[in-house]
C-alpha angles and dihedrals in degrees: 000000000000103000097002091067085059089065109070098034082059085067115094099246121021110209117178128192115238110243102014111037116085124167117194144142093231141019128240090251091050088041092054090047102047106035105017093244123137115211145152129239101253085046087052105036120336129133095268094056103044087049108049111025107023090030083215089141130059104190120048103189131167100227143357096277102052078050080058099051101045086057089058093046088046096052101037089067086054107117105257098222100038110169090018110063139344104257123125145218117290137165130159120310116258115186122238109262097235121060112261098232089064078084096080095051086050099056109073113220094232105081088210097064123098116243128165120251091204089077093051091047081046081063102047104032126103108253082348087267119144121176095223118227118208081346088187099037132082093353101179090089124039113231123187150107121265145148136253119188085343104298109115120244150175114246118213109176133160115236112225090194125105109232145155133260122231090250078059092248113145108243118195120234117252094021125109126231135196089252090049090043100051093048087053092058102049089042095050079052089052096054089045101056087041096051103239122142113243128229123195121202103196128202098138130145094194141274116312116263132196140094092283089042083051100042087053101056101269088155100041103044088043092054087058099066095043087057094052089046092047091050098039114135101181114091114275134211131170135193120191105218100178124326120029112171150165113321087341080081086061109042088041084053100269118191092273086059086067104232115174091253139006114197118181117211119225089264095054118127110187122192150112096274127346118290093264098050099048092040100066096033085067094035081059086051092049097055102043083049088061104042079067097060093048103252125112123196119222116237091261092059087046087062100047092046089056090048085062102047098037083057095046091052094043085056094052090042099060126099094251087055086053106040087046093068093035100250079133133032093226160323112265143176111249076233089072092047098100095038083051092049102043087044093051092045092048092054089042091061102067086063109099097164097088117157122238114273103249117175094199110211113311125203111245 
């Protein structure tokens, strides 16, 4: 209880044991005495809890022995020169379990629709194994330490499902809340104090908005994650698996966020906001443009002038538009995601001149 809770979430990682760990300030007796409140021990403090709506812990297990073995996962990703020189963890390659084409079967063709990146990371993964960080919080986007073709790395990924928070509120796929975003930002510093590249996997449509999204930190805890991106030191590579837009493209290491190297697959959309949307926010502009001139459209030309410009913007936003003028490296096959990485990991490594890993100030 009180100071002795601190002790444990100032460790680097915070893993609790289902059924018989609890953290809190303050007990439910003490809680009772001093505030009036009845409570019991999982409400107030229990795994669950902590795991899926504070996102105090990091690590959920069932017994002292899956605790242990997390620990081992966890440290033998570590760089194992880490303060000397910039190479990084590697063992012997394991393939993923599942076969790799089953990718293009996972990814919908309509953009719009929800899909779970769990299935696509099954695919590239070594042995399909992920050390899940903050697994129940923030579950819009998928945290955790793997391996592909044997070099350790961080895994940052946007999840397209829709899925619940563990307050029960209904969070959209692709989007990024202030929980996900938060839990990004301290993982990307993880792997950079331990040394471990980063890979980001984007289909994201952009940070939530709205009054609720504002009043609970939006700005500031997305700020965060932009801030650990920006100041990253570990090597970087991104691959944009469907959506990529607005200020999603940055958090999610956009081009301007410098990583080695930035491929685009075939399904990737890249823009300032989704076609739609864009689409009717210039076609707004239009028209008011024109009231000023004096004209007014009927409803039949309106709808003409959206179709062009809906067309024009879908154009600009495909991967051809954007590889063309080298906001991305490429366009690959999801077939070539674990050759690109193990290659880019493998250069990064004769670079020993890697700066020190600085945070900067973050907004809490």
């Amino acid at each position: 209880m009180a100071g002795g809770a601190y002790l444990p979430i100032m460790s680097d990682e915070a893993i609790i044991v289902e059924g018989t760990g609890s953290v809190f300030l303050a007990g439910p007796a003490l809680v009772e005495a001093a505030i009036g409140e009845k409570t019991g021990i999982e409400p107030l403090g229990g795994a669950n809890m902590h795991a899926s709506i504070s996102g105090v812990i990091d690590y959920k297990v069932k017994n002292d022995d899956e605790a242990l073995s997390t620990i081992r996962s966890l440290v033998s990703k570590f760089s194992p020169t880490k303060g000397q020189k910039n190479i990084y963890d590697r063992v012997d390659a394991i393939a993923p379990k599942f076969p790799m084409e089953d990718i293009f079967s996972i990814l919908p063709a309509d953009r719009a629709k929800p899909y779970s990146m769990y299935e696509l990371l099954t695919r590239l993964l070594d042995n399909s194994e992920l050390d899940e960080y903050k697994a129940d919080y923030g579950k819009t986007i998928i945290c955790g330490t793997a391996r592909i073709d044997g070099w350790a790395v961080g895994i940052v990924a946007n999840n397209r499902e829709i899925v619940r928070s563990g307050s029960g509120e209904m969070q959209i796929g692709g989007v990024i809340y202030s929980e996900s975003a938060d839990k990004a930002a301290r993982f990307i510093m993880n792997c950079n104090q331990r040394g471990i590249p980063l890979v980001f996997f984007q289909d994201v449509t952009g940070f939530m908005v709205g009054t609720r999204a504002e009043q609970g930190g939006i700005i500031k805890d997305g700020a965060k994650m932009v801030n650990a991106v920006a100041n990253s030191v570990v090597p970087k590579f991104t691959f944009i698996v469907g959506n990529s837009y607005g200020a999603g493209n940055y958090a999610m290491c956009g081009k301007a966020y410098d990583p080695r190297l930035i491929f685009a697959y075939p399904s990737a959309q890249i823009a300032v906001m989704s076609g739609g949307s864009a689409s009717k926010t210039l076609l707004t502009i239009k028209l008011a443009s024109l009231e000023k001139e004096g004209k007014k459209l009927t409803d039949e030309e309106q709808k003409v002038l959206l179709k062009e410009i809906q067309d024009q913007y879908l154009e600009q936003t495909s991967p051809l538009y954007a590889a063309s003028r080298l906001w991305v490296d490429g366009i690959v096959s999801p077939l070539e995601t674990r050759k690109i990485i193990s290659r880019g990991i493998a250069m990064a490594a004769h670079n020993d001149q890697t700066p020190e890993w600085k945070s900067g100030v973050l907004q809490v």
